[in-house]
C-alpha positions in Angstrom: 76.4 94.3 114.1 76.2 94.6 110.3 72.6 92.5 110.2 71.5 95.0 113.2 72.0 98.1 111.4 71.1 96.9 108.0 67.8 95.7 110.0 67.3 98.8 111.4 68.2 101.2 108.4 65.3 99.6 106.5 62.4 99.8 109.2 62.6 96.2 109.7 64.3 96.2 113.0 61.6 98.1 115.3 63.6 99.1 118.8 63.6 101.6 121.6 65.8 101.8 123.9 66.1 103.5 127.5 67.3 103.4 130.9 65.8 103.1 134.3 67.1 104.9 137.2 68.7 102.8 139.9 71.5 103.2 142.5 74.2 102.0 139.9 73.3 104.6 137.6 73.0 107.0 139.7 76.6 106.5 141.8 78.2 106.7 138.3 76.6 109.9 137.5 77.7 111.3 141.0 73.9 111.7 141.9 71.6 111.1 144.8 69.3 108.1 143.3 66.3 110.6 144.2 68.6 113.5 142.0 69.3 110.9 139.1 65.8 110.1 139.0 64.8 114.1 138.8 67.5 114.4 136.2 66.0 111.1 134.0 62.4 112.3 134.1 63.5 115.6 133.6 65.2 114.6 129.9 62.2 112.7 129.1 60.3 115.7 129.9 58.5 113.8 132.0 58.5 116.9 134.4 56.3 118.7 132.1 52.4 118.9 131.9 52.4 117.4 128.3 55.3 115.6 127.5 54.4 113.9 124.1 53.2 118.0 122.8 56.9 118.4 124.1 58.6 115.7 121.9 56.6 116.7 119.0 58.3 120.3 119.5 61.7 118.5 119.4 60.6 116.8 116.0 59.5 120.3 114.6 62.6 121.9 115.8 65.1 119.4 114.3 63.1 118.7 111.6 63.8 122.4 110.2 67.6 122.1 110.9 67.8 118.6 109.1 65.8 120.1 106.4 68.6 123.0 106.2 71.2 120.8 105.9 70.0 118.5 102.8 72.1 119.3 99.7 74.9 121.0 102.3 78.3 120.0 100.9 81.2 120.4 103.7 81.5 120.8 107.8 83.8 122.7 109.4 84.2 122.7 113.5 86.5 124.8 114.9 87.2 126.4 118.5 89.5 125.7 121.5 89.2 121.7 121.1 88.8 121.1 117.3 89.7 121.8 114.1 88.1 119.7 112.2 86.6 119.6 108.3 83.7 116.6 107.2 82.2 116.5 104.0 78.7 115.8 104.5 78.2 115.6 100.5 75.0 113.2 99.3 74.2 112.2 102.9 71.2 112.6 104.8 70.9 113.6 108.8 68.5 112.0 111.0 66.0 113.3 113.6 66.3 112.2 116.7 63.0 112.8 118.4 62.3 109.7 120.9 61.6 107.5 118.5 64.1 105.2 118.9 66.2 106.5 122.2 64.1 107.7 125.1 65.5 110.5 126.2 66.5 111.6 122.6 67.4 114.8 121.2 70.0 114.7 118.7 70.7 115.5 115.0 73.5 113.2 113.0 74.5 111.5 109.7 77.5 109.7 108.3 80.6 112.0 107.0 81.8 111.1 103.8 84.4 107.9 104.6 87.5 109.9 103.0 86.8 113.1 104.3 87.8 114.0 107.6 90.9 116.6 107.9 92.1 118.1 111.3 92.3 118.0 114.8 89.8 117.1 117.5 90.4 116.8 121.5 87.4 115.4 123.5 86.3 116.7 126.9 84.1 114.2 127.7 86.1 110.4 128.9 85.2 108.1 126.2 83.9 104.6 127.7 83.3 101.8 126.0 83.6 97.7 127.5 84.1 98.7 130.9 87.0 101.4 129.9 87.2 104.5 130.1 89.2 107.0 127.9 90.4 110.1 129.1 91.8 113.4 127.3 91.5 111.6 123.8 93.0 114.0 120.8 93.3 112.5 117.4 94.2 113.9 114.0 92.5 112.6 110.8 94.0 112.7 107.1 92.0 111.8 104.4 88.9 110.3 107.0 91.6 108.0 108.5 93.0 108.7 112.4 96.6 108.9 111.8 97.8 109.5 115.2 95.6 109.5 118.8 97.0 110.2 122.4 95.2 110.0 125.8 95.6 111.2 129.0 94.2 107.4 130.7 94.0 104.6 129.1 95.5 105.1 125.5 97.1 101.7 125.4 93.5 100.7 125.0 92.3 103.3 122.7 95.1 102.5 120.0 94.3 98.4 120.4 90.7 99.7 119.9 91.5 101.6 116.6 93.1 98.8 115.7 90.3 96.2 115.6 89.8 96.4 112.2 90.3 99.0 109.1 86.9 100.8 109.6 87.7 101.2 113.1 90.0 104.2 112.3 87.3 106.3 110.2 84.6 108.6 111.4 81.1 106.6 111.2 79.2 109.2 112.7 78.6 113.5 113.4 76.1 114.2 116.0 75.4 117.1 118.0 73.3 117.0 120.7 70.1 119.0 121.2 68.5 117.8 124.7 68.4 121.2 127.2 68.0 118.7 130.4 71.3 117.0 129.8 73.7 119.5 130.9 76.0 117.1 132.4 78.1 114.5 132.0 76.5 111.3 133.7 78.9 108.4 131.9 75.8 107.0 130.2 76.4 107.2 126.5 72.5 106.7 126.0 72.2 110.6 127.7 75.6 111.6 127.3 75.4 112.0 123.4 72.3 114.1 123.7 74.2 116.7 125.7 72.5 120.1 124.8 75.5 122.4 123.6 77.9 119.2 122.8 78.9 117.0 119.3 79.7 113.9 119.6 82.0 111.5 116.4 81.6 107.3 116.6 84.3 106.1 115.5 83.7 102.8 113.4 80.5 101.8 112.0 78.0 104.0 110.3 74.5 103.9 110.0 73.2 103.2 106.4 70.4 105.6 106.5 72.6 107.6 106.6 74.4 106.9 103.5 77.9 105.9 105.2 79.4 102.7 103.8 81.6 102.6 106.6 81.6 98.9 108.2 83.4 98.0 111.5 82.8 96.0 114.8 83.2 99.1 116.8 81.1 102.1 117.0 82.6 104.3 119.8 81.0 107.7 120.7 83.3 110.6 122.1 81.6 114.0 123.0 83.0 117.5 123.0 81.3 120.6 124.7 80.8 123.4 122.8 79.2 125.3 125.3 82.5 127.5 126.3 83.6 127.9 123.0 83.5 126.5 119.2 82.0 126.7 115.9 80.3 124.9 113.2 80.4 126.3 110.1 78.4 124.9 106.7 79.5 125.5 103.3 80.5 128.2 104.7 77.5 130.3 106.6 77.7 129.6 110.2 75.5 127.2 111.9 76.2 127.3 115.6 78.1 129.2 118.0 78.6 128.0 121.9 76.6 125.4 121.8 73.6 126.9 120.3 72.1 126.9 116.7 72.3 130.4 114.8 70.0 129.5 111.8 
C-alpha cells in the first residue's frame, strides 16, 4: 500500500479508476439498472452536450478554492453531527477533476497527524471488506480516536482501528463537490464525491499531500452537510449546508 501511494504521489504510478454500471451495482444502490445507469452517466456528465468543457469547469472551480486554502492554518467543522478542529498547517489540498477517478469532484489533503480534537458522527454506513458500519461517532484527542461506538457492526470497527497505530489517526479531509451524486449508492468511488457531504479516511494519507501518516487501512466515512453544518477556516467561514460561501 505504502509502494502504491508513494508511486502515485510522485507521477510515477499513472491510474484511473471507474465503475461500470451493472445489475450488482445497481441492486446495492436501490436503483433500476436503466436508473443506475442515468445516475452514472449523469456524474460523469456524460448527459451533457460537452462533457470534457464540463470537467474543465470543475478544474476551474476547485482550482480557486484549493488556491484559497494554501497557507490556511486550522479547520473547524461544526453542526448537528460534528465538532470537529484539523490543522491543515504546511499541507497542500488536491483537485479532484477526473483525472484519476471518473466520476470525480472532490477537494482534500492530509490533516496535520496530531491535530484532530472533537467529535464527529457519520450519516453515511461506513463499508469496507464486505462490512458495513452503521451510526459511527468517534472522538479524537490529540489526532488519535480515543473512543468510537456504532449502531451495527462496531465489534468490527474497533478490531479495524486496531490494525495498526496509524489506523486510529485521520489520513484524510475531503469534501465532496459532484452536484449529480445526491445520494447515497454504497459505492465509496461516488459516495465520497457526494455534492454537499465531507468525508475523513481513517489510516493512511496520501503524501502529496504532505501527511506522514502510514497504515494498512484507509477507510472513508461520509457526513452530509446538506441539512446543517459548517466549515469554518482560520476563522472566516467557508461553507454553510453543503455549499461553498467564498
Amino acid at each position: 500500500f505504502r509502494t502504491y501511494l508513494q508511486r502515485g504521489a510522485t507521477g510515477e504510478l499513472k491510474w484511473v479508476v471507474t465503475l461500470y454500471p451493472i445489475p450488482a451495482y445497481a441492486q446495492e444502490a436501490d436503483m433500476s439498472l436503466r436508473e443506475y445507469e442515468d445516475f452514472v452517466f449523469a456524474a460523469c456528465f456524460c448527459d451533457q452536450e460537452d462533457p470534457v468543457s464540463r470537467w474543465r469547469e470543475v478544474h476551474e472551480h476547485q482550482q480557486r478554492l484549493v488556491d484559497w486554502l494554501k497557507g490556511k492554518r486550522e479547520v473547524r467543522i461544526v453542526g448537528p453531527n460534528a465538532d470537529l478542529t484539523l490543522s491543515i498547517e504546511g499541507r497542500i489540498f488536491i483537485n479532484c477533476d477526473g483525472r484519476n477517478n471518473m466520476p470525480d469532484g472532490e477537494i482534500f489533503t492530509g490533516p496535520v497527524e496530531e491535530s484532530a480534537r472533537g467529535w464527529v458522527r457519520f450519516t453515511y454506513p461506513a463499508i469496507t471488506g464486505g462490512r458495513e458500519v452503521e451510526g459511527i461517532e468517534l472522538w479524537l484527542e490529540e489526532g488519535r480516536v480515543v473512543r468510537a461506538t456504532a449502531r451495527k457492526n462496531e465489534e468490527y470497527l474497533l478490531k479495524m482501528l486496531d490494525t495498526d497505530p496509524g489506523a486510529r489517526y485521520i489520513g484524510e479531509f475531503a469534501i465532496g463537490t459532484n452536484p449529480n451524486i445526491r445520494r447515497f449508492t454504497k459505492s465509496i468511488l461516488l459516495d465520497e464525491k457526494i455534492g454537499g457531504s465531507f468525508h475523513l479516511a481513517l489510516g493512511a494519507g496520501y503524501p502529496e499531500t504532505g501527511s506522514r501518516n502510514e497504515s494498512a487501512i484507509h477507510w472513508d466515512m461520509i457526513c452530509d452537510m446538506r441539512d446543517g453544518g459548517e466549515i469554518w477556516v482560520d476563522g472566516e467561514l467557508f461553507y454553510r449546508n453543503g455549499e461553498f460561501v467564498l
